[in-house]
C-alpha positions as a Markdown table, in Angstrom:
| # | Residue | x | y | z |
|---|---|---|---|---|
| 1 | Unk | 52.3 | -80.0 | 34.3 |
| 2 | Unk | 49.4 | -79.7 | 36.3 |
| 3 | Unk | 46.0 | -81.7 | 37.0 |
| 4 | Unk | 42.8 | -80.1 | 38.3 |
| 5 | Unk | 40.6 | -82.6 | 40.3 |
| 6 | Unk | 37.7 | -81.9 | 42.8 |
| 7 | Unk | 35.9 | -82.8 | 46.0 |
| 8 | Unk | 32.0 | -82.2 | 47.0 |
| 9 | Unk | 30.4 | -81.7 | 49.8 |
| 10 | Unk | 27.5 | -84.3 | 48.8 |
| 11 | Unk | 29.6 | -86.4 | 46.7 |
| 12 | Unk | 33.3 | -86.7 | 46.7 |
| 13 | Unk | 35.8 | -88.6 | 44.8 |
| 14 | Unk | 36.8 | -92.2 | 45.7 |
| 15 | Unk | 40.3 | -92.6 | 47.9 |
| 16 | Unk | 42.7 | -95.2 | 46.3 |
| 17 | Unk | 43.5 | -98.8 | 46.7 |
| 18 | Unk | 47.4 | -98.7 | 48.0 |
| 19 | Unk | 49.3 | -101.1 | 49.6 |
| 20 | Unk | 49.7 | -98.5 | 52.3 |
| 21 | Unk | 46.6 | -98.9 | 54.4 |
| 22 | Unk | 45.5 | -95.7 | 56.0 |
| 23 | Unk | 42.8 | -94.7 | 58.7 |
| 24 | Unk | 40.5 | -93.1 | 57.0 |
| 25 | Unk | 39.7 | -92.4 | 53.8 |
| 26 | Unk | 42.1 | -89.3 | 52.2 |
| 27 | Unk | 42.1 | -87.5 | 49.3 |
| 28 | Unk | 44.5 | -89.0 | 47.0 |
| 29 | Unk | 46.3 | -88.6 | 43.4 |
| 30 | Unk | 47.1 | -91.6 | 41.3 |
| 31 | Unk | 51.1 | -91.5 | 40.6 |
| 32 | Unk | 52.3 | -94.5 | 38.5 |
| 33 | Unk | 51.2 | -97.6 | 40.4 |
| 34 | Unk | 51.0 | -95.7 | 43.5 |
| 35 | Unk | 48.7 | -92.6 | 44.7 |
| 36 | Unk | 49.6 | -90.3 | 46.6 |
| 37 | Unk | 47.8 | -88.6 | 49.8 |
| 38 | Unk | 47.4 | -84.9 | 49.4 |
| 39 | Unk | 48.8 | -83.4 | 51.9 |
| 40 | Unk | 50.7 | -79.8 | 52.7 |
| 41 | Unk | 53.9 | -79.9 | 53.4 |
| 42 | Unk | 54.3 | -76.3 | 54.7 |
| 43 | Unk | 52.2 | -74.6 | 57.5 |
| 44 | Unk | 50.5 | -72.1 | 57.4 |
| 45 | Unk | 48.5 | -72.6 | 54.5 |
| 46 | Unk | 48.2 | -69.1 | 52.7 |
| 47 | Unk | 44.6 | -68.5 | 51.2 |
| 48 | Unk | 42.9 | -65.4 | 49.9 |
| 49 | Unk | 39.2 | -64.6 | 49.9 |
| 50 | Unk | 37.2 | -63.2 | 46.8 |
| 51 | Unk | 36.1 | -60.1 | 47.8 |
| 52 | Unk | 32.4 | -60.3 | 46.8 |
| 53 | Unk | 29.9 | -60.9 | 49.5 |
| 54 | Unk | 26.2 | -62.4 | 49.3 |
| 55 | Unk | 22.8 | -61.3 | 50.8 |
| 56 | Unk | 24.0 | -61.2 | 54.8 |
| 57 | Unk | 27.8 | -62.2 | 54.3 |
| 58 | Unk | 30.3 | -59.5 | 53.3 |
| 59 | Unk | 33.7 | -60.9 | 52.3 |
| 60 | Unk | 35.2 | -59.5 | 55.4 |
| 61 | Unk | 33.2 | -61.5 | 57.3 |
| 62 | Unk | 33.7 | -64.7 | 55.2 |
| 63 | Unk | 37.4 | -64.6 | 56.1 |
| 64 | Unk | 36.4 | -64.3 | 60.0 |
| 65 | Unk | 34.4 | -67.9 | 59.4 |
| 66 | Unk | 37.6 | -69.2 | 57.4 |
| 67 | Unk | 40.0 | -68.5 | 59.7 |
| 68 | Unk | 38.0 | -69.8 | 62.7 |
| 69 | Unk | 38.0 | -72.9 | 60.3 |
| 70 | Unk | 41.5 | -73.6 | 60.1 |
| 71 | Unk | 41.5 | -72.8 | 63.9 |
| 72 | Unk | 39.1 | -75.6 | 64.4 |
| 73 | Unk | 41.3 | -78.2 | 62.7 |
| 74 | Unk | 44.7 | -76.9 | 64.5 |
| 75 | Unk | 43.5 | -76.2 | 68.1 |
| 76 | Unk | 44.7 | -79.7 | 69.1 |
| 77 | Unk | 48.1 | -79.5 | 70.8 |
| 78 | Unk | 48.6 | -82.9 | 69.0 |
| 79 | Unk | 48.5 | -81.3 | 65.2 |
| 80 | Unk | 50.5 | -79.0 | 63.1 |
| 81 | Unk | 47.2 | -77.1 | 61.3 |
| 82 | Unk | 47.2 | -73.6 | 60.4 |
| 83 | Unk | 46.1 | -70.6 | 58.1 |
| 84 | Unk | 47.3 | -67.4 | 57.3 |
| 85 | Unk | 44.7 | -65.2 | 55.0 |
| 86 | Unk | 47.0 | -63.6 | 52.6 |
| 87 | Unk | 44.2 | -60.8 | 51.3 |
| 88 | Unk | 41.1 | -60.0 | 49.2 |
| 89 | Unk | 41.3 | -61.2 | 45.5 |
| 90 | Unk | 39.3 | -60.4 | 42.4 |
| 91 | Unk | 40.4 | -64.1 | 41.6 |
| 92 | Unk | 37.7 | -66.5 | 41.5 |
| 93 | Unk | 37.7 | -70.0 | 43.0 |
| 94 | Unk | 37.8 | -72.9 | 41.0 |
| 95 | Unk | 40.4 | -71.2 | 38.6 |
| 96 | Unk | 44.0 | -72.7 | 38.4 |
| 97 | Unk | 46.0 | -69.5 | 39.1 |
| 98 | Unk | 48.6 | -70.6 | 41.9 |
| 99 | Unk | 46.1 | -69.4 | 44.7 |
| 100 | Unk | 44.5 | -70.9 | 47.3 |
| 101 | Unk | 41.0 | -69.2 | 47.3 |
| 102 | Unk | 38.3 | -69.3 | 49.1 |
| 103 | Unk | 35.0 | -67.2 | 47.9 |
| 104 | Unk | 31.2 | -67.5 | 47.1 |
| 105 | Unk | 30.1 | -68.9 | 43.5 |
| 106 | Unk | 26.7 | -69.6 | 42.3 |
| 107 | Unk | 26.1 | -73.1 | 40.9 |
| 108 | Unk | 22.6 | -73.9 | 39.9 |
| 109 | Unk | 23.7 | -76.8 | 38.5 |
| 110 | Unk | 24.9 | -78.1 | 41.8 |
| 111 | Unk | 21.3 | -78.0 | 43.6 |
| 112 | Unk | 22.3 | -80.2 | 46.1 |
| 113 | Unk | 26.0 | -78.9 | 46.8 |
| 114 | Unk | 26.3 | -75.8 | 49.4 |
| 115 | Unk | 30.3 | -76.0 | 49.2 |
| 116 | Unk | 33.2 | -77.6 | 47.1 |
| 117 | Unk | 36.6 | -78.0 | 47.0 |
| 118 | Unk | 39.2 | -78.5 | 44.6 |
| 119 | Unk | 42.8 | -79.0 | 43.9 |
| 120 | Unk | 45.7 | -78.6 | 41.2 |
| 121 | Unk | 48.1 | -80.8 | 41.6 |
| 122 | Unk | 51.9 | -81.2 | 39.9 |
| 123 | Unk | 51.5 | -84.7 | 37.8 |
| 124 | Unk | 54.9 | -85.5 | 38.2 |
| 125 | Unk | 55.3 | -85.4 | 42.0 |
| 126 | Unk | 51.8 | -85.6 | 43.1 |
| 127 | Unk | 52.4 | -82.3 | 45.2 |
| 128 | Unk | 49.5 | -80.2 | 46.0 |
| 129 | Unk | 49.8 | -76.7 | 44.2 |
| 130 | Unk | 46.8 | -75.1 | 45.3 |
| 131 | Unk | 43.0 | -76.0 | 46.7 |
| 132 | Unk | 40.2 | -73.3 | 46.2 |
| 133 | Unk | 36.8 | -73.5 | 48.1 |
| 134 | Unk | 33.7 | -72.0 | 46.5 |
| 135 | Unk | 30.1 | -71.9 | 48.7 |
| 136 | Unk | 27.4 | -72.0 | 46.6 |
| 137 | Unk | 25.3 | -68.6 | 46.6 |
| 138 | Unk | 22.4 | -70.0 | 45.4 |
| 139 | Unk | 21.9 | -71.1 | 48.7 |
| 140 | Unk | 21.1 | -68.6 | 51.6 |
| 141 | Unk | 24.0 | -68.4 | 54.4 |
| 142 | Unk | 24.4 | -66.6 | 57.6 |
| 143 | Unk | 27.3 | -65.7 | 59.9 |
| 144 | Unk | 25.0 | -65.5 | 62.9 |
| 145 | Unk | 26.9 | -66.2 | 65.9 |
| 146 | Unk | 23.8 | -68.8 | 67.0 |
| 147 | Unk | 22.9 | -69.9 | 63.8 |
| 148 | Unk | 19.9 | -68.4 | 61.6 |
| 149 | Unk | 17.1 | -70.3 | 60.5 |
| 150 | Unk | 16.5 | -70.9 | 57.1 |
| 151 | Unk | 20.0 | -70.2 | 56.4 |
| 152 | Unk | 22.9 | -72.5 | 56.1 |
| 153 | Unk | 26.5 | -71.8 | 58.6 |
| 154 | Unk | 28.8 | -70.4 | 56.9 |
| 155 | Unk | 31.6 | -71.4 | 59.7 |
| 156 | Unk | 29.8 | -75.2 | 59.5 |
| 157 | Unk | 29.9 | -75.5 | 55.9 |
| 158 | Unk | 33.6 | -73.8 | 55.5 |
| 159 | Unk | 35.2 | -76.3 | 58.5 |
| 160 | Unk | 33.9 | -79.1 | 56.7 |
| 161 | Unk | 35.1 | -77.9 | 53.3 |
| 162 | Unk | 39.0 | -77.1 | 55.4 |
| 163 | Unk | 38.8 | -80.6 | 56.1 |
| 164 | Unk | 39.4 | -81.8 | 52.5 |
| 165 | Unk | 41.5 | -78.8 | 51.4 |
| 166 | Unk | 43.8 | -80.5 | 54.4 |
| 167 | Unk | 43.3 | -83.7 | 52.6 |
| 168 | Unk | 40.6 | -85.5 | 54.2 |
| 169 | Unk | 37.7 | -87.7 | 52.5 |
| 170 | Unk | 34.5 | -88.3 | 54.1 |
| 171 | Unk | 33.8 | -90.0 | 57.4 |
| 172 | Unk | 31.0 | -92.5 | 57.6 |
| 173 | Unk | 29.9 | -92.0 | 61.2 |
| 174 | Unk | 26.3 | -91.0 | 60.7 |
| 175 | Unk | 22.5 | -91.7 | 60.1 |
| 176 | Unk | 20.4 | -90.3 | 57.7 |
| 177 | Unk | 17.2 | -91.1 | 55.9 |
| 178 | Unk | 16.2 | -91.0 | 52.5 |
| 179 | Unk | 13.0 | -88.3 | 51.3 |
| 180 | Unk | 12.5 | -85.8 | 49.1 |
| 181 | Unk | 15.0 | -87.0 | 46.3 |
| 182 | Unk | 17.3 | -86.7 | 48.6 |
| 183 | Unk | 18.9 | -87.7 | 52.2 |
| 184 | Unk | 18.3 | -85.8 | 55.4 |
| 185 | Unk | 21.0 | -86.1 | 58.4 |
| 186 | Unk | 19.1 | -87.7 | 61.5 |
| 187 | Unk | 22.4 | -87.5 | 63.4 |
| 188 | Unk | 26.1 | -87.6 | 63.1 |
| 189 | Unk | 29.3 | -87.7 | 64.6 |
| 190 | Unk | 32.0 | -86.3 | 62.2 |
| 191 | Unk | 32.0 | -82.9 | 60.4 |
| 192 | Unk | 33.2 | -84.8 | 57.7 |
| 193 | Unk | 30.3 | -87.0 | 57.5 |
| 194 | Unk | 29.1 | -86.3 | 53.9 |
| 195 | Unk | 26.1 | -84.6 | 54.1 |
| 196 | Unk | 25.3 | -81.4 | 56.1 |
| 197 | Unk | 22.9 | -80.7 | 59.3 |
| 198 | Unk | 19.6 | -78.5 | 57.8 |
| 199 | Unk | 20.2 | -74.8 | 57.4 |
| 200 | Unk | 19.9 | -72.8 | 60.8 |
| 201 | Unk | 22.4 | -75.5 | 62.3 |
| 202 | Unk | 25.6 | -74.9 | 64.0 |
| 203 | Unk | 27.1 | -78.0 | 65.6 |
| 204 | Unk | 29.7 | -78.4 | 62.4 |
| 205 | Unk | 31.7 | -75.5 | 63.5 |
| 206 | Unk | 33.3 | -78.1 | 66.4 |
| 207 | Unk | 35.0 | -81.2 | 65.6 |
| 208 | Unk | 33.7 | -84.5 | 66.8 |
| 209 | Unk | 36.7 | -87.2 | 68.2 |
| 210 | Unk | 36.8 | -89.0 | 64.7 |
| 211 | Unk | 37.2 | -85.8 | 62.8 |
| 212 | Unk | 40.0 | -85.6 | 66.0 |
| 213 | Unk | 41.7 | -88.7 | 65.1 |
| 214 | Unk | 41.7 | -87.9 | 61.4 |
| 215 | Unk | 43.4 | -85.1 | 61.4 |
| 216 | Unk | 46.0 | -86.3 | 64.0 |
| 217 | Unk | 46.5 | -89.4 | 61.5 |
| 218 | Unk | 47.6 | -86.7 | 58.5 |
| 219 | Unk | 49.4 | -83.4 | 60.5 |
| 220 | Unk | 50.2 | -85.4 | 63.9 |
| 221 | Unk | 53.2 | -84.3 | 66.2 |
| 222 | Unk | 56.0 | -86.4 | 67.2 |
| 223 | Unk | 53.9 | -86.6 | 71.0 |
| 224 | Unk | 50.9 | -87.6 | 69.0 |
| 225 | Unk | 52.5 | -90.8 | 67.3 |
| 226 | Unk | 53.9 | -91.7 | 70.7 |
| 227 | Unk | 50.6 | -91.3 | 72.5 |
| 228 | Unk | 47.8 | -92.1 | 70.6 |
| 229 | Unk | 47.4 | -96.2 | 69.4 |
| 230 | Unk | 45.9 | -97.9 | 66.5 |
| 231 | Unk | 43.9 | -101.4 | 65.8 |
| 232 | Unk | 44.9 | -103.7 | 62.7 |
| 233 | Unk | 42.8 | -106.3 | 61.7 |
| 234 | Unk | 40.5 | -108.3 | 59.0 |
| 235 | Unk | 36.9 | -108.3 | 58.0 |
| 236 | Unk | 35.9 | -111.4 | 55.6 |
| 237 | Unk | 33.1 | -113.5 | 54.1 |
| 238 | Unk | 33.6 | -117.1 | 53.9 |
| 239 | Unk | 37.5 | -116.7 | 54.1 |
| 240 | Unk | 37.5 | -113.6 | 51.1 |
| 241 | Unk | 38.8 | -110.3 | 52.6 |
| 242 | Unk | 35.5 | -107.6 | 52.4 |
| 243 | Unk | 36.3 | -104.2 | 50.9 |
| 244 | Unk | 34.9 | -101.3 | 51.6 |
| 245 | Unk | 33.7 | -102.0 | 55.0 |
| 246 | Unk | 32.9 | -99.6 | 57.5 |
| 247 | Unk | 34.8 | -100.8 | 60.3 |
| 248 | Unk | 34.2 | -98.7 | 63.7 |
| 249 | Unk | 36.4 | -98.7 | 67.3 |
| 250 | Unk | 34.0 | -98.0 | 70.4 |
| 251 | Unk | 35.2 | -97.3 | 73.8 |
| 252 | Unk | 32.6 | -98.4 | 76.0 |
| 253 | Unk | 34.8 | -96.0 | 78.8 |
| 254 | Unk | 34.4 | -93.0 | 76.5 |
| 255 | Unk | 31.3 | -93.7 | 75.0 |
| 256 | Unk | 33.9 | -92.4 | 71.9 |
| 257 | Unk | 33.4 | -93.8 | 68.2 |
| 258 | Unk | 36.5 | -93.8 | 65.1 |
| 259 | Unk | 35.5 | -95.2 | 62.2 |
| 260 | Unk | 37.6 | -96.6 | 59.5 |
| 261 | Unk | 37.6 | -99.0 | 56.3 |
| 262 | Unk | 39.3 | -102.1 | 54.8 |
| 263 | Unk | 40.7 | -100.4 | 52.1 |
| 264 | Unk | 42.7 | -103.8 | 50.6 |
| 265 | Unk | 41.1 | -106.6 | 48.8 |
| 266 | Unk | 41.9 | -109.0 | 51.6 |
| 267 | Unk | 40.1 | -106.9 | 53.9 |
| 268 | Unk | 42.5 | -105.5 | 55.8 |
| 269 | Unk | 42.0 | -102.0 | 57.6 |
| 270 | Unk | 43.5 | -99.4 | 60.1 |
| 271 | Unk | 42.2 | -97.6 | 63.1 |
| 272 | Unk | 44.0 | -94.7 | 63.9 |
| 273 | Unk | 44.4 | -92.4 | 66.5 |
| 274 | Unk | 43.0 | -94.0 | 69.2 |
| 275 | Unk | 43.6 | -92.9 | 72.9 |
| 276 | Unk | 44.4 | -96.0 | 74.7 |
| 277 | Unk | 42.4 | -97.9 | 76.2 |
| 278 | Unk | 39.6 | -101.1 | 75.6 |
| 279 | Unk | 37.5 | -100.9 | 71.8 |
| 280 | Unk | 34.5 | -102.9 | 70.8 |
| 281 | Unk | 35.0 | -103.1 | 67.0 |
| 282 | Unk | 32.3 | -103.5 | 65.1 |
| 283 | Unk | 31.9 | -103.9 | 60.9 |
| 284 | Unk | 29.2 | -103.0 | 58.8 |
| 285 | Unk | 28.3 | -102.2 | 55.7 |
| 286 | Unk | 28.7 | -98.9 | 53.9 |
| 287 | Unk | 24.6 | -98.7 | 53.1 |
| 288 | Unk | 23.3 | -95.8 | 55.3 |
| 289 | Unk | 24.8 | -92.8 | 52.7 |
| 290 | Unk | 25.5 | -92.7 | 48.8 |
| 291 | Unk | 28.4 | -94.7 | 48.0 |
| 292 | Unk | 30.1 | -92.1 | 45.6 |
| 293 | Unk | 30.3 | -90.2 | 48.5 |
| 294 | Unk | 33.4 | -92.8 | 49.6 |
| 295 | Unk | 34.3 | -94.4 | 46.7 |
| 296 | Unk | 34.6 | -94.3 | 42.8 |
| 297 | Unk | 32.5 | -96.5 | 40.3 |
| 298 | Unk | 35.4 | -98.7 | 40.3 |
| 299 | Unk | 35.6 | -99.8 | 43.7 |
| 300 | Unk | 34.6 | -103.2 | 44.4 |
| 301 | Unk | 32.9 | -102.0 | 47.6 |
| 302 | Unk | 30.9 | -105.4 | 49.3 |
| 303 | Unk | 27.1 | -104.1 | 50.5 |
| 304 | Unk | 25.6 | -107.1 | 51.0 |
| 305 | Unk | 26.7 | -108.7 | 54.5 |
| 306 | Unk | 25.1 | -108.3 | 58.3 |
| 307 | Unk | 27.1 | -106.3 | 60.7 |
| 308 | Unk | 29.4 | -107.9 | 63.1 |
| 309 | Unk | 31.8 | -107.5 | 65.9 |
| 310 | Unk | 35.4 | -109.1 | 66.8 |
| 311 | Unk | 35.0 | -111.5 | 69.4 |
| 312 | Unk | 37.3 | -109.7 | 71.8 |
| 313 | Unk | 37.6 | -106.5 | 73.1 |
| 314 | Unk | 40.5 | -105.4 | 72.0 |
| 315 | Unk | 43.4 | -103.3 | 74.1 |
| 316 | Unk | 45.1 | -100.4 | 72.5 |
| 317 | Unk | 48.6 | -99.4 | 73.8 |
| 318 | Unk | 49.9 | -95.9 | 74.0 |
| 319 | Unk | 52.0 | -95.3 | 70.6 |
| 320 | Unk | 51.6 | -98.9 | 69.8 |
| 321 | Unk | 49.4 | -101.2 | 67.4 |
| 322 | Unk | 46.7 | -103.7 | 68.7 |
| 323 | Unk | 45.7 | -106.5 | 66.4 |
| 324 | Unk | 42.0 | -107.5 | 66.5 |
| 325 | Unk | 40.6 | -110.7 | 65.4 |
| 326 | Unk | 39.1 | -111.4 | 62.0 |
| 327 | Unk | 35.7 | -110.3 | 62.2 |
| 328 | Unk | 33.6 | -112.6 | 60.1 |
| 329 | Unk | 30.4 | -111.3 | 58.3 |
| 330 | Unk | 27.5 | -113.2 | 57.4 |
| 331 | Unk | 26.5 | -112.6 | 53.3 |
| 332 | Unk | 22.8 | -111.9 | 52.9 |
């Protein structure tokens, strides 16, 4: 048997509270008592594009802005990413057919949502069948090599929806403000930040170093795991671990921010893919985006606490694991 399950691009599901503590936040499906990251376990990952255009994209060149997608996420020399486009479909996506498709759907229920993705999985295993990506057409796009205004990036909006169809959740590296019924992106440092750049944008066609790091974490080489370093550590609140914190590494050499979470009710968390070096590490709490963008209602995410840093930098060895000290937050 199969499930269906889905991911948004303003609103995705909540990652899972396992005893395996992970880097980031990735998409996950519950098995038993244990949930499981999706993942591929074959490259290339074959997809096939609907072959129905909109107003200023033709199909043909929705699979050029595709491709150049899964290039993004597989140009590091550290990563085993790829694609292969297996041909134009009548098939929709969104339909649970065995295909991976990729193709334009209008969703006027989904003001707020220029692109989703979702996923059937096997409910036995936990094995990822298929993912499909649909871009909302009631939106305007463009395939403008410098971007069009008025129109949103359809190489932006597909590399961020690639992202989750490789299994990644949402970073948390970025500022936005709240207006409009809505939240506007003042800036960011993740194409997996949750919520787009304006239409006429096109800096989410090129990863940032977290999105780096992320991706490394999930389809990282053998070199990779012996090169790049992680940081363990704690964040608590009078003694009581703090779940749900955004927990950041800064290299004041790099000028370089990864962000992570204490995904354990102790408060524990794991940076990962960190070039080493010296971190500042700094928590916070998860308060400058919607929280059902990270997590489900279920979560017993802490908001209310002042940011703070471990009291030491803290080394990171090639291929090795650095523990930092407890950082201790102040409730409000």
């Amino acid at each position: 048997m199969t499930c269906r399950a889905a991911a948004f691009l303003a609103g995705i599901l909540a990652l899972a509270l396992t005893a395996d503590l992970e880097a980031y936040l990735k998409l996950g499906y519950p098995l038993g008592d244990r949930v499981i990251a999706l993942r591929w376990s074959d490259m290339p990952v074959r997809y096939y594009v609907t072959g129905r255009g909109v107003a200023g994209v033709t199909a043909a060149a929705l699979e050029e802005r595709v491709a150049a997608g899964f290039a993004t996420w597989g140009a590091g020399s550290n990563v085993v990413v790829s694609g292969q486009f297996g041909g134009f479909v009548a098939a929709e996506p969104d339909v649970d057919d065995g295909l991976t498709v990729v193709g334009f759907r209008t969703r006027d229920d989904l003001d707020h949502v220029l692109g989703a993705t979702s996923f059937t999985v096997d409910d036995m295993s936990g094995r990822l069948v298929e993912a499909d990506i649909f871009l909302n057409s009631r939106f305007p796009w463009s395939v403008s090599s410098g971007g069009e205004s008025g129109r949103y990036d359809v190489q932006s909006i597909a590399t961020h929806e690639i992202g989750h169809l490789l299994g990644l959740s949402h970073s948390a590296l970025g500022e936005t403000t709240v207006a409009g019924g809505g939240r506007t992106v003042q800036a960011k440092a993740a194409v997996m930040f949750p919520i787009a750049y304006p239409s006429g944008n096109i800096r989410d066609r090129a990863l940032t170093p977290d999105d780096e790091a992320a991706i490394a974490d999930v389809y990282g080489t053998l070199d990779a795991r012996r090169t790049l370093g992680s940081i363990t550590g704690r964040v608590t609140a009078n003694g009581a671990g703090v779940f749900g914190a955004h927990v950041v590494a800064f290299s004041p050499a790099t000028g370089v921010s990864i962000g992570g979470f204490t995904l354990s009710r102790d408060g524990q968390y794991v940076i990962g893919g960190l070039p080493s070096g010296f971190y500042i590490v700094r928590a916070e709490p998860l308060d400058d985006a919607d929280l059902d963008s990270f997590f489900d209602d279920s979560a017993p995410v802490t908001l209310g606490f002042s940011p703070a840093y471990a009291a030491t930098l803290v080394g990171v060895p090639e291929g090795g694991a650095a523990s930092a000290p407890d950082i201790k937050v102040t409730p409000k």
